[in-house]
Phi, psi and omega in degrees: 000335195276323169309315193289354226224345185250334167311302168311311162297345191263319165309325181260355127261333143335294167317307187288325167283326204285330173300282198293346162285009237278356172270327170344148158257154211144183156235190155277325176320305207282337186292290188324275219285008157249348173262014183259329191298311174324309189281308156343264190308336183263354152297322189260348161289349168287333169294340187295291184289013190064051171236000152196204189197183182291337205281272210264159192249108202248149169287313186305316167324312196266358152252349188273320199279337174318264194306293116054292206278316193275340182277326178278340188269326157320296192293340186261329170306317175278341162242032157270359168320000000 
């Protein structure tokens, strides 16, 4: 449940950066599936520390993947400048 649920956060900020970027060249798939790869790794770094695990839906998980999904979607924004 904790995967589908780190998708879902990598998927809505997708939206949300592809919303505050709109000039980009891109589409939204590619927005989706890098801030969904972002929440993917900050998901599995919370499982690194024991702060959730796939099974269960922990809020700290769901903020590590958050933040995941947004460091990576920053980061690719800033060097395709």
């Amino acid at each position: 449940m904790g995967l589908i649920s780190w998708l879902i956060i990598g998927l809505l900020v997708g939206f949300i950066a592809r919303y505050f970027f709109p000039g980009r060249p891109g589409g939204l798939v590619p927005a989706l599936v890098l801030a969904a790869v972002g929440a993917l790794i900050g998901g599995y770094i919370s499982t690194y520390i024991n702060y959730g695990t796939l099974a269960t839906i922990d809020p700290r998980a769901m903020l590590i993947a958050l933040a995941g999904a947004l460091l990576m979607t920053v980061v690719v924004k800033i060097l395709r400048i």
